[in-house]
TINU-116158 format. One record per residue (C-alpha): x, y, z. Coordinates in steps of 0.5 Angstrom, whole numbers, plus 500, padded with zeros to 3 digits. Example, Ala and Ser with C-alpha at 12.3 -4.5 7.8 and 13.67 -1.06 7.14 Angstrom:
2
525491516;527498514;
This chain:
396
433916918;432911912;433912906;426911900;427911894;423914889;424912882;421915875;423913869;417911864;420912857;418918854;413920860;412927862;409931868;402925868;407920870;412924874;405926877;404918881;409919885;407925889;402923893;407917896;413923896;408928900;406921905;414920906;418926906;419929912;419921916;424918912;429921907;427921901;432920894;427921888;431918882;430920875;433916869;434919862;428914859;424921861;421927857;422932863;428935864;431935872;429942872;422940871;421934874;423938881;419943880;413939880;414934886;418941889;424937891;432935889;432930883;438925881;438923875;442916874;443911870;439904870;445900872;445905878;439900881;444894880;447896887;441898892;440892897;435892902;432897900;425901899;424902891;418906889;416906882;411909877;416905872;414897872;420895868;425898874;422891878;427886874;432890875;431890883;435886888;431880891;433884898;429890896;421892898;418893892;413898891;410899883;404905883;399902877;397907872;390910871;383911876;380905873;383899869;383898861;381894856;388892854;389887848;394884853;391877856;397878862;394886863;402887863;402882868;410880865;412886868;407888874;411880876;417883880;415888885;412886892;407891892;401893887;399900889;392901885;386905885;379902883;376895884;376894877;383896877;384890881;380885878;384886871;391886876;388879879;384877872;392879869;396875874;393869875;393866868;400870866;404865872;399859873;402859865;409861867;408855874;406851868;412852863;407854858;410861857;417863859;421868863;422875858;430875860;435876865;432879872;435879879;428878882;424872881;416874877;414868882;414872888;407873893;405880891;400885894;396890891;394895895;388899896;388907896;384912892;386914886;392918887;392924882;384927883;382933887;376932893;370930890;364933888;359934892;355938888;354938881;359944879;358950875;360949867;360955863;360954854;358958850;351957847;352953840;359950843;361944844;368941845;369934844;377930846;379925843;383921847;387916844;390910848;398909846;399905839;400898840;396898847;388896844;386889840;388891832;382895829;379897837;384903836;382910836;386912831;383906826;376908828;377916828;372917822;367914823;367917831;368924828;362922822;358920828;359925832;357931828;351928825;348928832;351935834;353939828;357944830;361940835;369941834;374936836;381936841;385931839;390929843;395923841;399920846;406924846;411919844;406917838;408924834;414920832;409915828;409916821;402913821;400919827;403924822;399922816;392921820;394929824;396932817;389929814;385932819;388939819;385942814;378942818;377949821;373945827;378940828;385942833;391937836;394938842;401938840;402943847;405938852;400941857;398938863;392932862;388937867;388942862;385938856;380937861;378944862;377945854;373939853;365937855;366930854;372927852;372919848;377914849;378907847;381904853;385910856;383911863;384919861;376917860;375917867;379922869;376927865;370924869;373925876;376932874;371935871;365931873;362930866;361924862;366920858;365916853;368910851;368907843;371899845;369896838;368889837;375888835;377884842;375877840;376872846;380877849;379875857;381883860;377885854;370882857;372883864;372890863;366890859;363887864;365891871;363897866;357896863;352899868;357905870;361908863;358910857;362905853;359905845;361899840;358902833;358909830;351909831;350907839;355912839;351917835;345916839;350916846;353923844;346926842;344924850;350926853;350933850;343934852;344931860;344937866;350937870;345935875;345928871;352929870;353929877;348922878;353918875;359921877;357919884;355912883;361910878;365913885;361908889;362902886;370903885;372907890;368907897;371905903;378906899;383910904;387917902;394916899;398919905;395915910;397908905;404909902;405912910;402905913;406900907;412904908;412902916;409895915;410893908;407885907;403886913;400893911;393893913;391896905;392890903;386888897;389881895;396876895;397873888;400867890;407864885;402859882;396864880;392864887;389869890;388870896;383876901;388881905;393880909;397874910;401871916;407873918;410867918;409865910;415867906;415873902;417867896;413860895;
């Protein structure tokens, strides 16, 4: 029986990370001989890593990779991907429901280079991949960027991205769900995206005054979850900003590791700068985010593109006071309208998208010829639709 490899070792990454690999590992197990590894990069245990994914877990060290050949590599960490040798099929599971409005120009394109396949779940989320690639290797095939360091595989390969719903949502709605408050309550999640990830002054945290201030003068009785990116704990900047907001009755950070869905759960809506937690709170819940994407970006190429792909689908606010009037509507919609948007937003992204179980079976068995194939980003930054020849070379 085959070996595949599925990997997790997203630094500090807890159980949302580990989560990606479910959906591949239930597609596989049982037809192949799953080995799923786990380097010490993690923030969850060897116990609890098998517990989530409800299997054995090696841990190993990084140089572990340096002797698979010819293998199959899953991963939910893109950096793995340098470390492969050019004999593996590669397989990178892209993070999030819906892409983001990153500062980074490539849209991690430095790292997302090296794998053969780009496993993704949204049209926008392809476009911001393609939009990313494009320019980071037409400026690579140009000389105008240099490659970051030593790799065993070249960044100047065909890559696939391939299309499957997204892979850490529940069955769909199909009628808008009960949601039971208390009259008089009002939960609103605050969401940061990781430090470093959004233009300077896009940031939620440079930006949480005026979306509290804005938020309470629409809906004074409101109270705030606020939820930091795990590893950003450990920034002075963080701290100073949390001990700053603790003594408001009304104002509570999520310090308890918990599982994203649980967060959810609390929240009637939940704002965010760029992370795609945003829509998965709209995906899980079925009740609107909103997205406070400042005009902070400049020239950004990414930036615009999401803005544009989002602009008739998402809440998105630039100022406190659209984001002050957005609140007030938002809070005040029945869930039937809820349900509405969640519905065309689910249209334009995912429809005609494939279950996770059918994609990663059918990739394993065909690799560069799966049938799932969205688009190839050719060396040079060229996109072409769908499958290629088998003839063509994995490399140009």
């Amino acid at each position: 029986m085959q070996n595949i490899y599925l990997v997790s070792s997203v630094n500090n990454g807890g159980k949302t990370y580990l989560e990606y690999l479910l959906p591949a590992l239930n597609a596989l197990r049982g037809k192949y001989k799953c080995v799923v590894l786990q380097t010490k990069n993690v923030g969850v245990t060897q116990y609890e890593a098998e517990k989530i994914l409800n299997c054995s877990v090696v841990e190993i060290e990084l140089n572990f990779f340096l002797s698979l050949k010819s293998q199959i590599v899953i991963s939910n960490d893109a950096l793995i991907g340098r470390l492969l040798d050019e004999s593996n099929f590669a397989i990178y599971i892209a993070h999030g429901n819906v892409g983001m409005p990153l500062d980074d120009k490539y849209y991690c394109a430095n790292l997302m280079a090296y794998w053969d396949a780009i496993v993704s779940s949204s049209r926008s989320l392809f476009d911001l991949i393609k939009t990313g690639m494009k320019l980071y290797r037409q400026d690579r095939h140009s000389l105008r960027l240099a490659s970051e360091g030593r790799a065993f595989r070249t960044d100047l390969r065909k890559t696939r991205t391939i299309s499957t719903l997204p892979v850490k949502i529940p069955d769909g709605f199909s009628a808008p769900p009960n949601f039971l408050r208390e009259p008089g309550e009002y939960v609103v999640g605050l969401l940061p995206t990781q430090i470093g990830i959004c233009s300077s002054g896009a940031s939620l945290y440079e930006n949480m005054a005026v979306v509290i201030n804005s938020v309470k003068s629409q809906v004074a009785h409101a109270r705030f979850i606020l939820r930091p990116y795990m590893t950003d704990f450990e920034s002075p900047y963080v701290k100073e900003l949390c001990e700053q907001l603790s003594p408001y009755p009304w104002i509570s950070i999520d310090e308890t590791e918990q599982s994203s869905k649980e967060f959810f759960r609390q929240c009637d809506t939940v704002i965010t700068d760029a992370s795609s937690g945003g829509v998965s709170f709209l995906l899980n819940t079925c009740r609107l985010p909103i997205y406070y994407v400042p005009n902070a970006n400049g020239d950004n190429p990414i930036v615009k593109a999401w803005l544009d792909q989002m602009g008739g689908i998402l809440p998105i606010a630039n100022t406190g006071d659209v984001l002050k009037a957005m609140i007030g509507e938002i809070e005040s919609l029945p869930p039937e309208a809820h349900f509405l948007m969640y519905k065309d937003f689910c249209e334009k992204e995912y429809s005609e998208l494939h279950h996770p179980d059918e994609v990663f079976l059918e990739l394993v068995q065909k690799q560069h010829e799966s049938r799932y194939c969205y688009c190839v980003i050719g060396a040079g930054g060229e996109i072409s639709s769908g499958l290629i020849k088998e003839s063509e070379s994995v490399q140009q």
